[in-house]
N, C-alpha and C positions, 0 to 999 in steps of 0.2 A: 119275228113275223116279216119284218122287211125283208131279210134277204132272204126268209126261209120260202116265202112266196114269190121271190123275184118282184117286189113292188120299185123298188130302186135296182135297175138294170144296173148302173156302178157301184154300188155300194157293195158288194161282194168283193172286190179287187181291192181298194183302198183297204178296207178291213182284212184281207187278206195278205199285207202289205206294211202293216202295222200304221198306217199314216193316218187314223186318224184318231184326235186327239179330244177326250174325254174330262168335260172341267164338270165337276159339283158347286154347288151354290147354297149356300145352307142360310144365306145373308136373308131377313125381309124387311128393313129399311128402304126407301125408293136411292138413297144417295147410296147403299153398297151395292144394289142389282146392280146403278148403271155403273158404278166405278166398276164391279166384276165384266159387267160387260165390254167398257171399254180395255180392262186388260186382256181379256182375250183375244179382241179386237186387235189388240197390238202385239199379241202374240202369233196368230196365224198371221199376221202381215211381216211379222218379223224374223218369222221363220220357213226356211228351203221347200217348199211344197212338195218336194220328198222323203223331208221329215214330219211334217204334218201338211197333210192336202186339203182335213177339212174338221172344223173344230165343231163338237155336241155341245151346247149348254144346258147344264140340265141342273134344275130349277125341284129343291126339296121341300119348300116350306114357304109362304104367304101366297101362291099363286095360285091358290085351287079353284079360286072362280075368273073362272074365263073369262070375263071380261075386263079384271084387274091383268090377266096375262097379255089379253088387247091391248090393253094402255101402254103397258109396258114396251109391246115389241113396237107399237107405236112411234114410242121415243127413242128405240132404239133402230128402229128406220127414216125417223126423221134427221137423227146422230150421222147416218154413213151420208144421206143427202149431204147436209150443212157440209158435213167433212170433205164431200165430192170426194167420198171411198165407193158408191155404187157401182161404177165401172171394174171395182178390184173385187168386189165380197156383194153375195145376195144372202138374203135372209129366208128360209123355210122355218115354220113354224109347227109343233106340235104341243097337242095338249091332250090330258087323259080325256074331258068330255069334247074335244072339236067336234065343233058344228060349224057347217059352211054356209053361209049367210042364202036363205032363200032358197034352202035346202028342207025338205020332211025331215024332223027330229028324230025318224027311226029307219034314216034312208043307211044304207053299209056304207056309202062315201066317204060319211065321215069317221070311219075306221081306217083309213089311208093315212089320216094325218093322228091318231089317236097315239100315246106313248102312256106310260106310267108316271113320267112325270112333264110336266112343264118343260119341253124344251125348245132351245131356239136352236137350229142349224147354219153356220157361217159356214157360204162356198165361196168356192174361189171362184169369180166370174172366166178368165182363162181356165183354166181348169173343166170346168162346163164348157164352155164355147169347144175343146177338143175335143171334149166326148160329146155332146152334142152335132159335131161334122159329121159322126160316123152314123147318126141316129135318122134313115130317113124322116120319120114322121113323130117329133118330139112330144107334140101333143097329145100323141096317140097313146104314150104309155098310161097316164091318170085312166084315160079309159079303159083301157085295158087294167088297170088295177081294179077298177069297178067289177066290172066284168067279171076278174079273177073271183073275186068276193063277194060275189050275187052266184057265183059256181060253186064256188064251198059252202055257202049259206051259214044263215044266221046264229048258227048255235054251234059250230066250229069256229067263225069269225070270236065271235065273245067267250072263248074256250081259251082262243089264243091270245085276247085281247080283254080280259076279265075287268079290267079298270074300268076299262071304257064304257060298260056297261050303264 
């Protein structure tokens, strides 16, 4: 759905590219999430950004209520703080039921960030900041993902996005 809608203007390229890099998580312990999380962590740090430009985590089993995945990405953004990695790696977030805080529970919004499973997204903040130069109005893409998906409407959205449902 992302790239097939064009919701992530880069994500076609990188995926096109092979560089980005797909870790499973099958752990539901809080001390394997964050040890997987940190090794990933120091995985896309540790490696050539044209061997992997941007790491999926993706999350099979103890995360299914959203708020336990809150917590989580939580400490895993309060982790790159502490580490003073935020300059190097941002964190995007998806989840099968995402909801955006102060958002209607049956707005399409939050079909933007909706996936099948629990995932977290490591970018490379350079990385971003290059494709971001080229992008006049960066802000403008979320809305225009809106848009795209208030255009196809609701029962093709949840056709292509059946989880989320």
């Amino acid at each position: 759905m992302v790239v097939g809608l064009n919701l992530c203007p880069f994500a076609s390229n990188v995926i096109a590219r092979d560089q980005v890099h797909y870790a499973i998580c099958d752990a539901t312990t809080d001390a394997q999430l964050k040890q997987f999380f940190v090794n990933e962590l120091q995985r896309l740090l540790g490696t050539n950004e044209n061997d992997i430009a941007t790491s999926l985590l993706l999350f099979t089993q103890g995360l299914e209520d959203f708020g336990d995945y809150l917590a989580l990405l939580d400490w895993f953004q309060q982790l790159l703080e502490q580490a003073e990695l935020t300059e190097h790696v941002q964190l995007a977030s998806f989840h099968p039921q995402y909801q955006f805080e102060g958002v209607a529970v049956d707005d399409l919004s939050h079909y933007t960030n909706r996936s099948p499973y629990p995932t977290i997204h490591l970018l490379r903040q350079d990385q971003m900041a290059k494709v971001l130069a080229h992008v006049p109005d960066p802000e403008k893409i979320y809305i225009d993902n809106i848009k795209t998906l208030n255009k196809i409407g609701r029962r093709q959205v949840e056709a292509l996005c059946p989880w989320g449902k």
